[in-house]
PDB file of N, CA, C and O in Angstrom:
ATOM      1  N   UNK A   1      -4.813  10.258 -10.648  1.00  0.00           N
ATOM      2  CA  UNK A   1      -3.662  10.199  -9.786  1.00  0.00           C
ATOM      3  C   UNK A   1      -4.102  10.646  -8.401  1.00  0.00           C
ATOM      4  O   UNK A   1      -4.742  11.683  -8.228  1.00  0.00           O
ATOM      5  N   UNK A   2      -3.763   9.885  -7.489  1.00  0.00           N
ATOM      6  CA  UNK A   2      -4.495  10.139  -6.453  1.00  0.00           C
ATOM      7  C   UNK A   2      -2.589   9.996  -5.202  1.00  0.00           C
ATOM      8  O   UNK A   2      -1.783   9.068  -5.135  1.00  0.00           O
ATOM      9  N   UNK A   3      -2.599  11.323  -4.503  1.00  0.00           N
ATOM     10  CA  UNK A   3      -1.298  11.709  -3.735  1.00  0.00           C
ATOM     11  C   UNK A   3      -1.635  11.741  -2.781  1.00  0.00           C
ATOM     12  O   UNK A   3      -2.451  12.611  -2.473  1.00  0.00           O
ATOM     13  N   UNK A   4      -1.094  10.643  -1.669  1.00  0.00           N
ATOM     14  CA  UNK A   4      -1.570  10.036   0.168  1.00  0.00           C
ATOM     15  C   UNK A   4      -2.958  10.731   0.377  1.00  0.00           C
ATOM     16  O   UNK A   4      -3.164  11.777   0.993  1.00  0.00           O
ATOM     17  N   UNK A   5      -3.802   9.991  -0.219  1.00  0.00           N
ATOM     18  CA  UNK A   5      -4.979  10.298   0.133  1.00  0.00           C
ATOM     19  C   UNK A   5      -5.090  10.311   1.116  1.00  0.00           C
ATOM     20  O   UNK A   5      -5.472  11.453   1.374  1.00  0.00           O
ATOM     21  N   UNK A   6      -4.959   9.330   2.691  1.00  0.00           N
ATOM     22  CA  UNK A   6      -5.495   8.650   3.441  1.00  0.00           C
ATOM     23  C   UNK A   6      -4.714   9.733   4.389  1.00  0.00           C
ATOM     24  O   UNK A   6      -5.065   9.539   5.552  1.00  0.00           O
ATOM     25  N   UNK A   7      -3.847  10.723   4.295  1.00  0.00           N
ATOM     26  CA  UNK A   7      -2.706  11.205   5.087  1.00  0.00           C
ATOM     27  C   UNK A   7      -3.836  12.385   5.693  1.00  0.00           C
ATOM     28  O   UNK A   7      -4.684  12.891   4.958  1.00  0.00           O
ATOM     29  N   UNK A   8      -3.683  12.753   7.276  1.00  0.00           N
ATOM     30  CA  UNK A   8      -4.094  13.043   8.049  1.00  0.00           C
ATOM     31  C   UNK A   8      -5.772  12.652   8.474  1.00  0.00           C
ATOM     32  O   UNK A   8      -6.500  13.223   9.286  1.00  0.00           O
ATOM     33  N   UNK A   9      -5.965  11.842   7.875  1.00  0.00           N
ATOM     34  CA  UNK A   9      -7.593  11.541   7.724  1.00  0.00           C
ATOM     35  C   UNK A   9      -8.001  10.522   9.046  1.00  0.00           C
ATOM     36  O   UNK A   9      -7.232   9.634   9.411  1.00  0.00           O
ATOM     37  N   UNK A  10      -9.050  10.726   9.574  1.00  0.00           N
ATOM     38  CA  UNK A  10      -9.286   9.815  10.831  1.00  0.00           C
ATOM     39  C   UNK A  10      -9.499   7.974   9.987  1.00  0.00           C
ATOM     40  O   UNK A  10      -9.929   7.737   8.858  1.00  0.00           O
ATOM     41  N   UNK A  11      -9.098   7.143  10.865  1.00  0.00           N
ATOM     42  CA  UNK A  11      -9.304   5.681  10.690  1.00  0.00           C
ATOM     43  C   UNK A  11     -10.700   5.742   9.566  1.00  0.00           C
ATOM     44  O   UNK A  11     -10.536   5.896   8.356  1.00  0.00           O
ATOM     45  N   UNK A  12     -11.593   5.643   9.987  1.00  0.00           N
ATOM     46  CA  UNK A  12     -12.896   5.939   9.512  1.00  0.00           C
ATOM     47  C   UNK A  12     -13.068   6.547   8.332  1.00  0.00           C
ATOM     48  O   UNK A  12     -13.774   5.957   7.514  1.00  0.00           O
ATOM     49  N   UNK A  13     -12.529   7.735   7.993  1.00  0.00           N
ATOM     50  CA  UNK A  13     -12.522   8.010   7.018  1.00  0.00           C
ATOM     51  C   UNK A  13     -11.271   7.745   5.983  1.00  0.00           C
ATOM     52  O   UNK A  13     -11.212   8.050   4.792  1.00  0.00           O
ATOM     53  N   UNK A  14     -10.573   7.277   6.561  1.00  0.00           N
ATOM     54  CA  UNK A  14      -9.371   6.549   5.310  1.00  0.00           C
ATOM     55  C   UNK A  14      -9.964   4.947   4.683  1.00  0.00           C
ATOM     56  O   UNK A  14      -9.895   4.466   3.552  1.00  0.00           O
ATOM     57  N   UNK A  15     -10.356   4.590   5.538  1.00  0.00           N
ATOM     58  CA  UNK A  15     -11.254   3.303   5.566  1.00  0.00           C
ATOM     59  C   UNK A  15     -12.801   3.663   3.695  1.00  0.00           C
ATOM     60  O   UNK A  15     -13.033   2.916   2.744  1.00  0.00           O
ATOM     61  N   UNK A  16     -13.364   4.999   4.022  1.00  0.00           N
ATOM     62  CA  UNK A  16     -14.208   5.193   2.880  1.00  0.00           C
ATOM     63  C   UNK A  16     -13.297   5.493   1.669  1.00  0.00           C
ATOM     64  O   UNK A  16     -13.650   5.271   0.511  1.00  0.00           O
ATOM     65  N   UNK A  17     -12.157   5.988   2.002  1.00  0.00           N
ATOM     66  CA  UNK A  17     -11.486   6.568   0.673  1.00  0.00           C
ATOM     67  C   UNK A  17     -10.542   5.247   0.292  1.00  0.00           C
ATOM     68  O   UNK A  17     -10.126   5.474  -0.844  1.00  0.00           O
ATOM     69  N   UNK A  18     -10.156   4.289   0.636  1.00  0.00           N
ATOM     70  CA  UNK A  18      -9.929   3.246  -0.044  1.00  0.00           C
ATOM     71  C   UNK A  18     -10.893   2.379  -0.460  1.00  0.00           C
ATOM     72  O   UNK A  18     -10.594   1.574  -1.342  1.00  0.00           O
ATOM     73  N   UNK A  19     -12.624   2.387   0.265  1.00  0.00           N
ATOM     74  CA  UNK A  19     -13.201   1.525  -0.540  1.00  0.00           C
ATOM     75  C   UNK A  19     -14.126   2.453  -1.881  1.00  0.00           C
ATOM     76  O   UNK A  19     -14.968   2.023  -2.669  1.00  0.00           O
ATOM     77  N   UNK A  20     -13.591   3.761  -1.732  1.00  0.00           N
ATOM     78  CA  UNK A  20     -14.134   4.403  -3.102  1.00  0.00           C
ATOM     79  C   UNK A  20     -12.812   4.210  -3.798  1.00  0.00           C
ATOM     80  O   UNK A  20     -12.842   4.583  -4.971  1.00  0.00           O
ATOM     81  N   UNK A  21     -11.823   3.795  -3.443  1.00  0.00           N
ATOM     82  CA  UNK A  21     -10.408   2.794  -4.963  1.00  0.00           C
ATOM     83  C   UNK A  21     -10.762   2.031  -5.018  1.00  0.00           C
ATOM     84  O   UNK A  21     -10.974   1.651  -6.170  1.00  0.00           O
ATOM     85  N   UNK A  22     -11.043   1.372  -4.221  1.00  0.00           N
ATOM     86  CA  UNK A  22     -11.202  -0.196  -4.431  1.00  0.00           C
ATOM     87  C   UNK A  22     -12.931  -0.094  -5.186  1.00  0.00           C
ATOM     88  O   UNK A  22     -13.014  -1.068  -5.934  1.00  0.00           O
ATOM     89  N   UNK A  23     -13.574   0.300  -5.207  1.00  0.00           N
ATOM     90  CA  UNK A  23     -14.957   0.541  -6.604  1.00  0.00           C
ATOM     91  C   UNK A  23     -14.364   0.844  -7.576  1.00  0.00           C
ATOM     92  O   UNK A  23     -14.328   0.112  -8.565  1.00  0.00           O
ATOM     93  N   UNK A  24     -13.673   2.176  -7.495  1.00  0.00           N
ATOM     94  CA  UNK A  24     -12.769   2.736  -8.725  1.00  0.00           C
ATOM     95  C   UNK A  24     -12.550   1.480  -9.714  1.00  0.00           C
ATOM     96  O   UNK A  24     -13.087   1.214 -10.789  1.00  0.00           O
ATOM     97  N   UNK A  25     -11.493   0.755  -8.907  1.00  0.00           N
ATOM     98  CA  UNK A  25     -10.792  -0.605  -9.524  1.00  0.00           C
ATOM     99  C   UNK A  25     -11.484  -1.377 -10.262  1.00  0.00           C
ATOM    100  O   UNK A  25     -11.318  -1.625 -11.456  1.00  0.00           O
ATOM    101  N   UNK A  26     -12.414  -1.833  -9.422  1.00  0.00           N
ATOM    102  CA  UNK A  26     -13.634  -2.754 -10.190  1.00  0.00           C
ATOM    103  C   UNK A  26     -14.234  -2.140 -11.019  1.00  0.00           C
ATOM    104  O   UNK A  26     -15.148  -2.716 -11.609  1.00  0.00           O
ATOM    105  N   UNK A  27     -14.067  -1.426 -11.182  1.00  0.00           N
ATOM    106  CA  UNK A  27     -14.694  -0.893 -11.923  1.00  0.00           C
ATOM    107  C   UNK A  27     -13.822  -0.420 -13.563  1.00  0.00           C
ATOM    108  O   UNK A  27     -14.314   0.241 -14.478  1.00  0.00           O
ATOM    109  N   UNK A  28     -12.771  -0.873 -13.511  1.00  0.00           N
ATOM    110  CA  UNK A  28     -11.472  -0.776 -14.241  1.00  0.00           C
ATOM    111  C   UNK A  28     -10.939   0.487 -14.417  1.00  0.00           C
ATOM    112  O   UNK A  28     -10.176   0.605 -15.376  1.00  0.00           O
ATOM    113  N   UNK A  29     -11.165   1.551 -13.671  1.00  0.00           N
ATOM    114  CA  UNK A  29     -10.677   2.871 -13.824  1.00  0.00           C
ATOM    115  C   UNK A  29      -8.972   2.375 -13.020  1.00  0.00           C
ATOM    116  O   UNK A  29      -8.749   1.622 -12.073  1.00  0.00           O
ATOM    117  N   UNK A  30      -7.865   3.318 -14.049  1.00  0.00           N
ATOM    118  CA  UNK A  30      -6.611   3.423 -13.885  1.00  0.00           C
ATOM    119  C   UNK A  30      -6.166   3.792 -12.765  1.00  0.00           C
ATOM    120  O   UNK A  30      -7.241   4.027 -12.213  1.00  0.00           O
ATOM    121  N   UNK A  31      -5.474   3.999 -12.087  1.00  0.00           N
ATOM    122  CA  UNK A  31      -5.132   4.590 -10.556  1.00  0.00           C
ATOM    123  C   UNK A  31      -3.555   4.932 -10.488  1.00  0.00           C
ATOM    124  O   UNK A  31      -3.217   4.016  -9.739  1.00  0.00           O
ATOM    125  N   UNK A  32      -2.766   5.397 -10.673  1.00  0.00           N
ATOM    126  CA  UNK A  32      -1.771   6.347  -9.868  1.00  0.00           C
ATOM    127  C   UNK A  32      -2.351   6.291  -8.346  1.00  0.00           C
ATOM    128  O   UNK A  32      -3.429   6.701  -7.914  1.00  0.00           O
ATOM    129  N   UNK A  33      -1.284   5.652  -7.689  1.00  0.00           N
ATOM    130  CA  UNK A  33      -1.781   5.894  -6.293  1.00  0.00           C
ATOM    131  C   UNK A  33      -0.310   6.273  -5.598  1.00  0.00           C
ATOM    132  O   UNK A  33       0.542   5.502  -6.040  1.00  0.00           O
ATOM    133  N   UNK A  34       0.228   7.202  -4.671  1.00  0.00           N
ATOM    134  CA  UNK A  34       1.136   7.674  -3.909  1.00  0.00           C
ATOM    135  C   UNK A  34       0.644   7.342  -2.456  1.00  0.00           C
ATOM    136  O   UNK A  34      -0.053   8.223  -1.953  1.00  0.00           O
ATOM    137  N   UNK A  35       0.847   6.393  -1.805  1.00  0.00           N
ATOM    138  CA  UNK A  35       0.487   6.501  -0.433  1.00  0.00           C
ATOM    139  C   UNK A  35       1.628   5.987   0.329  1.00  0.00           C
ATOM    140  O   UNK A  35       2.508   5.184   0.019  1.00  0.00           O
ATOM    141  N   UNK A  36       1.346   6.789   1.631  1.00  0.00           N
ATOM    142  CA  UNK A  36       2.474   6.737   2.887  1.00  0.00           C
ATOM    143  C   UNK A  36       1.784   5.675   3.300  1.00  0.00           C
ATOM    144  O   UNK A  36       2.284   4.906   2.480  1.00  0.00           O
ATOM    145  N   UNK A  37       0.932   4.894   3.989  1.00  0.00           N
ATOM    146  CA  UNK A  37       0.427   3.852   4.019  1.00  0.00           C
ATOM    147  C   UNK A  37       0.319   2.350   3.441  1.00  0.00           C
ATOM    148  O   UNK A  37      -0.735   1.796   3.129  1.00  0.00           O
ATOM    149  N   UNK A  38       1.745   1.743   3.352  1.00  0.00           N
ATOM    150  CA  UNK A  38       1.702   0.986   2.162  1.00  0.00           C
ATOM    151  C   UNK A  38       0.956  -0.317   2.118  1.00  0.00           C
ATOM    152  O   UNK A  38       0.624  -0.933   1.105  1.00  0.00           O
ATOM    153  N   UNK A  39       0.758  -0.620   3.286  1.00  0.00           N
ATOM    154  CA  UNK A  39      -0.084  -2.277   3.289  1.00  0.00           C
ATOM    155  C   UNK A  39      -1.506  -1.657   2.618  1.00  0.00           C
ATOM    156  O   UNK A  39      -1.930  -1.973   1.506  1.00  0.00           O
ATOM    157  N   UNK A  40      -2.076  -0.809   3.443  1.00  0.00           N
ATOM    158  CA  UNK A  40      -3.472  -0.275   2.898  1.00  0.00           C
ATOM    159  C   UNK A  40      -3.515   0.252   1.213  1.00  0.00           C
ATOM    160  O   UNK A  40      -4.526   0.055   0.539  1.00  0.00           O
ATOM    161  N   UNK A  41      -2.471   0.838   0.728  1.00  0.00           N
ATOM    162  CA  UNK A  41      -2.281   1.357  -0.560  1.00  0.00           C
ATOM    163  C   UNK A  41      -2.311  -0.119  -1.592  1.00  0.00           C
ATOM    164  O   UNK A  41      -3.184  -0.437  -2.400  1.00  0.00           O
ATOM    165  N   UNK A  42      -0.865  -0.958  -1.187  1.00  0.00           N
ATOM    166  CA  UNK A  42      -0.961  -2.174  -2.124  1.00  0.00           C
ATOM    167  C   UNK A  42      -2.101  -3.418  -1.911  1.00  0.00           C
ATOM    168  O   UNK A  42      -2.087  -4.468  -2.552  1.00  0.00           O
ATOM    169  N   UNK A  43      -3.142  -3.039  -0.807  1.00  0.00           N
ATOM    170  CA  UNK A  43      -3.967  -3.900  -0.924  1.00  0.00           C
ATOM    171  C   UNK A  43      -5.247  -3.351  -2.346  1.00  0.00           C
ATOM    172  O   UNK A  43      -6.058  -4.099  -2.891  1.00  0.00           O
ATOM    173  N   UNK A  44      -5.126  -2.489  -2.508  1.00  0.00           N
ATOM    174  CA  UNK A  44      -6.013  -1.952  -3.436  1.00  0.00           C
ATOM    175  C   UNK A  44      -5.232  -1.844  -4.647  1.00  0.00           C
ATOM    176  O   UNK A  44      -5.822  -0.983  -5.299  1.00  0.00           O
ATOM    177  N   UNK A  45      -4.154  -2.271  -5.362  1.00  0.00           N
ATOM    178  CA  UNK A  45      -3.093  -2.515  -6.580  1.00  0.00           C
ATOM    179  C   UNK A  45      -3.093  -3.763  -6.773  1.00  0.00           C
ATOM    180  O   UNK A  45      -3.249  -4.839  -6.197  1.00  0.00           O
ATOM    181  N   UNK A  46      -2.859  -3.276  -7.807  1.00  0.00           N
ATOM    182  CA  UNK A  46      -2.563  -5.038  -8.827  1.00  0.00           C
ATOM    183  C   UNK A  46      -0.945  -4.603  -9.185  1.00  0.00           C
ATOM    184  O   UNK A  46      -0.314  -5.328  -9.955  1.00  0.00           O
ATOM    185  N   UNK A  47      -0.483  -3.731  -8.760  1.00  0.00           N
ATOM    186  CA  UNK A  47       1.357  -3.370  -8.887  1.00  0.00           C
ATOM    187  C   UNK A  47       1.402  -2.666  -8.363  1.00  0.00           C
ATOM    188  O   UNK A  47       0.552  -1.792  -8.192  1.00  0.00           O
ATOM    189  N   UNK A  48       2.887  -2.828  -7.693  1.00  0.00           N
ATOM    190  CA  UNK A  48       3.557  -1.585  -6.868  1.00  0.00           C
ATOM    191  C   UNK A  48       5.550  -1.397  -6.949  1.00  0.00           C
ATOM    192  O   UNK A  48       6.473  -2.210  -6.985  1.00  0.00           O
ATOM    193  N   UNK A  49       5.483  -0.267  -6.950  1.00  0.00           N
ATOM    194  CA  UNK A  49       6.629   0.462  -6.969  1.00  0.00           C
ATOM    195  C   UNK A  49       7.427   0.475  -5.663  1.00  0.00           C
ATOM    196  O   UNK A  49       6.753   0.986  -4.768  1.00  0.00           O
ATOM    197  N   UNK A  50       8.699   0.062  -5.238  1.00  0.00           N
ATOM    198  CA  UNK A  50       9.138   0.670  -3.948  1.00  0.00           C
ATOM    199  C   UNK A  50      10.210   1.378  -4.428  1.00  0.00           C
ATOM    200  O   UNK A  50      11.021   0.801  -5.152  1.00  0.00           O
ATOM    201  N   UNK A  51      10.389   2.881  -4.058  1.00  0.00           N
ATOM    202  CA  UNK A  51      11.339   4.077  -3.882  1.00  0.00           C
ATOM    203  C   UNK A  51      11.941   4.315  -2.425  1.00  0.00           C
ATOM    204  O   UNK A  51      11.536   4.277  -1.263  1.00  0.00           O
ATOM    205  N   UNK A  52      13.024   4.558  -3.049  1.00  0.00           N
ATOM    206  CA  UNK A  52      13.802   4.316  -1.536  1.00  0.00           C
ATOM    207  C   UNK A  52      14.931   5.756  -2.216  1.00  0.00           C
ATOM    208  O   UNK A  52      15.864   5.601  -3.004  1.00  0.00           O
ATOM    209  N   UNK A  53      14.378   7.306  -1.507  1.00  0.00           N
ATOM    210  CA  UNK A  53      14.957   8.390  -1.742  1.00  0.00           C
ATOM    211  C   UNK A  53      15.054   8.757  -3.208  1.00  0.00           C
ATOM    212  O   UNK A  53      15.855   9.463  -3.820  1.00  0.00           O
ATOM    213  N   UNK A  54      14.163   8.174  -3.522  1.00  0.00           N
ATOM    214  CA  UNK A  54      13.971   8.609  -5.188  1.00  0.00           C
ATOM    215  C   UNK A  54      14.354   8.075  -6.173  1.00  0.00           C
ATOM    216  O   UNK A  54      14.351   8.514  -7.323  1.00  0.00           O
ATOM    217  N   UNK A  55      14.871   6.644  -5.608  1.00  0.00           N
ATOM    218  CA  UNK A  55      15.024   5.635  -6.550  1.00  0.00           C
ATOM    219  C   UNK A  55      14.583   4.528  -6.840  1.00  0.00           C
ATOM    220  O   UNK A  55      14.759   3.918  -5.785  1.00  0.00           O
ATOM    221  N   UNK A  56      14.053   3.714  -7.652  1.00  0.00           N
ATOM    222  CA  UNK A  56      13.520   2.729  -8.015  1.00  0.00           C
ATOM    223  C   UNK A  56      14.462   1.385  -7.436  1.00  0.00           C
ATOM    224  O   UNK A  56      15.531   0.968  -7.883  1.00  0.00           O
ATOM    225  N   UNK A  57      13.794   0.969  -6.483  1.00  0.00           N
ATOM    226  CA  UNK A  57      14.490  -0.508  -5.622  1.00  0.00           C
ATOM    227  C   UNK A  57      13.586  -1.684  -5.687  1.00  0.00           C
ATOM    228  O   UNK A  57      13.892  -2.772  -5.199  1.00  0.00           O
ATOM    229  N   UNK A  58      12.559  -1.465  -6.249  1.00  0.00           N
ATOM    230  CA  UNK A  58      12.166  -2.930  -6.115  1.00  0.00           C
ATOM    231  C   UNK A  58      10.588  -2.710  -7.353  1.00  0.00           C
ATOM    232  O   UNK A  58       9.876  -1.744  -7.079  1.00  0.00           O
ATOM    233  N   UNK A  59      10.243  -3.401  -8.335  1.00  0.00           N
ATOM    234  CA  UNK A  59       8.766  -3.366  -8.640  1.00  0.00           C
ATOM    235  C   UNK A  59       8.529  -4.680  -9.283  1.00  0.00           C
ATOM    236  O   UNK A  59       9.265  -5.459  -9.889  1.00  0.00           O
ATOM    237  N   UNK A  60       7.111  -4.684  -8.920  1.00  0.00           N
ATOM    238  CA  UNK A  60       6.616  -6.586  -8.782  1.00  0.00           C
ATOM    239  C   UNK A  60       5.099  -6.074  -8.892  1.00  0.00           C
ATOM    240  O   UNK A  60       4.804  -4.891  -8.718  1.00  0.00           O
ATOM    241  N   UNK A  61       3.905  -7.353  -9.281  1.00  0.00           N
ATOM    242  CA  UNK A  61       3.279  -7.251  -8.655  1.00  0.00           C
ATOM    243  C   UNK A  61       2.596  -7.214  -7.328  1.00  0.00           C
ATOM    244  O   UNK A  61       3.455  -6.938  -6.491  1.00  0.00           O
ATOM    245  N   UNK A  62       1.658  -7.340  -6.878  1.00  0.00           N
ATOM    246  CA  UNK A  62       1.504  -6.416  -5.580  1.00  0.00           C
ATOM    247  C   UNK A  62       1.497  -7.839  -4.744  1.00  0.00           C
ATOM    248  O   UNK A  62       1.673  -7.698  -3.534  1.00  0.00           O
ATOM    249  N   UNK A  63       1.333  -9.083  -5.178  1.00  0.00           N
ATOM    250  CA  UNK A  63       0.984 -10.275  -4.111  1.00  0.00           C
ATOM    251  C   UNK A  63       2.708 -10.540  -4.240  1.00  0.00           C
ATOM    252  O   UNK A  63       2.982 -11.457  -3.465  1.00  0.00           O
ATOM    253  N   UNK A  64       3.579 -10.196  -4.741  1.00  0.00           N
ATOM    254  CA  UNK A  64       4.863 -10.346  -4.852  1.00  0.00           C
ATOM    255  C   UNK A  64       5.364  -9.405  -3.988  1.00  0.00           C
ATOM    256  O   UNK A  64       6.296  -9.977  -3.423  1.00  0.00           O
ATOM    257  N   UNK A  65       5.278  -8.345  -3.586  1.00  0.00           N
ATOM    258  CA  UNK A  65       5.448  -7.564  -2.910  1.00  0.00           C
ATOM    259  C   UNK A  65       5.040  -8.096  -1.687  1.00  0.00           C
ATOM    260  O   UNK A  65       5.625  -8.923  -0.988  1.00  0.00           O
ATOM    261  N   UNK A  66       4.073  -7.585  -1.519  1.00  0.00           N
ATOM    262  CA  UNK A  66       3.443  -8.119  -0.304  1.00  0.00           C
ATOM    263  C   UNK A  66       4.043  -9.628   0.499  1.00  0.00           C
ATOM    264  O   UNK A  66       4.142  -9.709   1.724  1.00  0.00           O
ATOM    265  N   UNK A  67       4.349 -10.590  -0.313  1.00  0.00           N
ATOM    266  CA  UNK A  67       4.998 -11.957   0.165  1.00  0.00           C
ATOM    267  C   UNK A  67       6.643 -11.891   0.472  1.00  0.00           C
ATOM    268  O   UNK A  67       7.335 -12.646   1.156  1.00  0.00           O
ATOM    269  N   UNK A  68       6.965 -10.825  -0.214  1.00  0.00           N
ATOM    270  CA  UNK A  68       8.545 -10.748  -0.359  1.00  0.00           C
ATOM    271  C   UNK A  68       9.096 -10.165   0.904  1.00  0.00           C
ATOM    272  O   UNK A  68       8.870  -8.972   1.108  1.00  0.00           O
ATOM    273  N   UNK A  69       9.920 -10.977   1.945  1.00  0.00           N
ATOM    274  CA  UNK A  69      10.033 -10.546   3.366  1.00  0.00           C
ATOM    275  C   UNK A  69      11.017  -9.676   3.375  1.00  0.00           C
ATOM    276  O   UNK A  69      11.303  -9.450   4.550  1.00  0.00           O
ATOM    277  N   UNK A  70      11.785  -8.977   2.539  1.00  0.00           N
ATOM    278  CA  UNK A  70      12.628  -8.313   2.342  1.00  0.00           C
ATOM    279  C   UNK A  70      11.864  -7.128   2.444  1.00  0.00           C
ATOM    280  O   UNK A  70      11.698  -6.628   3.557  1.00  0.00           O
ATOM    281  N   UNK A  71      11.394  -6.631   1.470  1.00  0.00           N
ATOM    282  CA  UNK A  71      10.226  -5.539   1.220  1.00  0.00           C
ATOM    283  C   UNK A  71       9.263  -5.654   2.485  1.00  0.00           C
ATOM    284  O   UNK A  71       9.426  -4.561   3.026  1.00  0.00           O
ATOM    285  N   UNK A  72       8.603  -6.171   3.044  1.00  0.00           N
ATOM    286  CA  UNK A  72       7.517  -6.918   4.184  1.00  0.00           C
ATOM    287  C   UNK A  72       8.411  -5.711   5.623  1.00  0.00           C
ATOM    288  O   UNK A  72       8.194  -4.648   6.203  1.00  0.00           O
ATOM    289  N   UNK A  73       9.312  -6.673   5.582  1.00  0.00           N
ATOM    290  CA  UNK A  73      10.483  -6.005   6.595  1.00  0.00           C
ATOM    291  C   UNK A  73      10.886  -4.788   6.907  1.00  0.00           C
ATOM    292  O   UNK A  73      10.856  -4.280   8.028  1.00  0.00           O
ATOM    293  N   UNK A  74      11.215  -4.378   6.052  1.00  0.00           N
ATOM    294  CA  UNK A  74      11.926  -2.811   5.419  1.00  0.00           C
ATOM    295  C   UNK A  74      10.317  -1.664   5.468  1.00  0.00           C
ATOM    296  O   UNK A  74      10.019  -0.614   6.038  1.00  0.00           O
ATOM    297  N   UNK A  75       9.890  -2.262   4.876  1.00  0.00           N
ATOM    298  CA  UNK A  75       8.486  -1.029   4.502  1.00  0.00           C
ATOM    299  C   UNK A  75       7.545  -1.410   5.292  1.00  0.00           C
ATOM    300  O   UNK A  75       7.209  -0.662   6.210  1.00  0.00           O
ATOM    301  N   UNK A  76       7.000  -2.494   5.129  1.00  0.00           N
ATOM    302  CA  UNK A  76       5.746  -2.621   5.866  1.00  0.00           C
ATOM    303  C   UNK A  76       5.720  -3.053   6.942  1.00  0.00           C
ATOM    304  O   UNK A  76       4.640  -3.237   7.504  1.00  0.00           O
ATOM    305  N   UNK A  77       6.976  -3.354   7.571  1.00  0.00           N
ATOM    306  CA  UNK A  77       6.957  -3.651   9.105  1.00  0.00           C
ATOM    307  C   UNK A  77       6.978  -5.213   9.494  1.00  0.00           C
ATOM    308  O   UNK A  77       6.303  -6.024   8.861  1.00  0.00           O
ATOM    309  N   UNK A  78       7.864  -5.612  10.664  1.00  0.00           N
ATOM    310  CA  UNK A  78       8.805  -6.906  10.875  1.00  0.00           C
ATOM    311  C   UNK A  78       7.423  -7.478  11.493  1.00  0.00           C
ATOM    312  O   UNK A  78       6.705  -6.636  12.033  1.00  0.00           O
ATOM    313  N   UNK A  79       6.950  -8.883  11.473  1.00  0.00           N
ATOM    314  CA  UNK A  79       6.148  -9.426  12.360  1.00  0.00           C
ATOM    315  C   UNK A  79       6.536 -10.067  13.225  1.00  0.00           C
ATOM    316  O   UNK A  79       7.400 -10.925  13.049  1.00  0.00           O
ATOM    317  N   UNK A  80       5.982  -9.807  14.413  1.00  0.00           N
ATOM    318  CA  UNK A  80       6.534  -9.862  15.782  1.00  0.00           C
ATOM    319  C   UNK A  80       6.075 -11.257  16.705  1.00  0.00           C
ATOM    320  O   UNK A  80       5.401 -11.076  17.718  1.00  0.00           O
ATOM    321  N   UNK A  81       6.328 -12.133  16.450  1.00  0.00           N
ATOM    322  CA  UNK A  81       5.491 -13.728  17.258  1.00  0.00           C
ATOM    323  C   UNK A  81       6.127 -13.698  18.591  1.00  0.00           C
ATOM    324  O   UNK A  81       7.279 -13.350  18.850  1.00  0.00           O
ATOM    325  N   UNK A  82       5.103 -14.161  19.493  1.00  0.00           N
ATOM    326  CA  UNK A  82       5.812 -15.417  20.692  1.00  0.00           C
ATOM    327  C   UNK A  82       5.812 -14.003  21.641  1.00  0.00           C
ATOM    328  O   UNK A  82       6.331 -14.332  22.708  1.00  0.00           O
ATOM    329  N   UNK A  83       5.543 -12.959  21.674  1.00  0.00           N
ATOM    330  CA  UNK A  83       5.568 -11.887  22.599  1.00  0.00           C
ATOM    331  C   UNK A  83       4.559 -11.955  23.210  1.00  0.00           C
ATOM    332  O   UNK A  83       3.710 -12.765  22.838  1.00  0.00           O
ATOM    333  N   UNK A  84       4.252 -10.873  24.693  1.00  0.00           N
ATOM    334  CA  UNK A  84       3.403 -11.151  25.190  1.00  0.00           C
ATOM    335  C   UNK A  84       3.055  -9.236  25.236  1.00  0.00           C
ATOM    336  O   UNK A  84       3.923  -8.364  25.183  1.00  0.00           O
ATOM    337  N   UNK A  85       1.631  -9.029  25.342  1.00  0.00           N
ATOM    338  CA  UNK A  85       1.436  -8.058  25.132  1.00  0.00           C
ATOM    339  C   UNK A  85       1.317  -6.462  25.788  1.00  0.00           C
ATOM    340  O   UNK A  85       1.021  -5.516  25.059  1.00  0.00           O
TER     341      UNK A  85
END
C-alpha cells in the first residue's frame, strides 16, 4: 500500500517513484495506491476508484476513467483548446 507517494517530492523525484510502480507492476506485484496526483497515479493502474468526501462515485477501469469526460473534467482537469498562451 503505497499513501501519495509523490506528495511533496521534487518533479524528478516523483518521476523515479512512479517508474519504481510501474517495475513493481510488471512485475505483477499488487499495489494499493492513494495518490493526490491522479493522471500520474492512474497511469500506472489497471483500476481506479474516484471518492468524492469519502464516498465511492465512480470505479472503472483505468482507460475508462481516464476517457470518461465527466471524471477527466471534475478530477483531472478541463482541456483547454484554441487559447493563446
Amino acid at each position: 500500500m503505497l499513501d501519495e507517494p509523490s506528495l511533496g517530492l521534487a518533479p524528478t523525484l516523483a518521476d523515479q517513484i512512479f517508474a519504481s510502480i510501474a517495475e513493481m507492476k510488471s512485475l505483477g506485484i499488487t499495489i494499493i495506491l492513494v495518490e493526490q496526483n491522479a493522471q500520474r497515479g492512474l497511469e500506472c493502474s489497471d483500476w481506479g476508484v474516484v471518492l468524492d468526501l469519502g464516498i465511492l462515485r465512480f470505479e472503472a477501469p483505468t482507460d475508462r476513467i481516464l476517457s470518461d469526460p465527466r471524471i477527466r473534467d471534475l478530477y483531472l482537469g478541463k482541456l483547454v483548446t484554441g487559447g493563446t498562451p
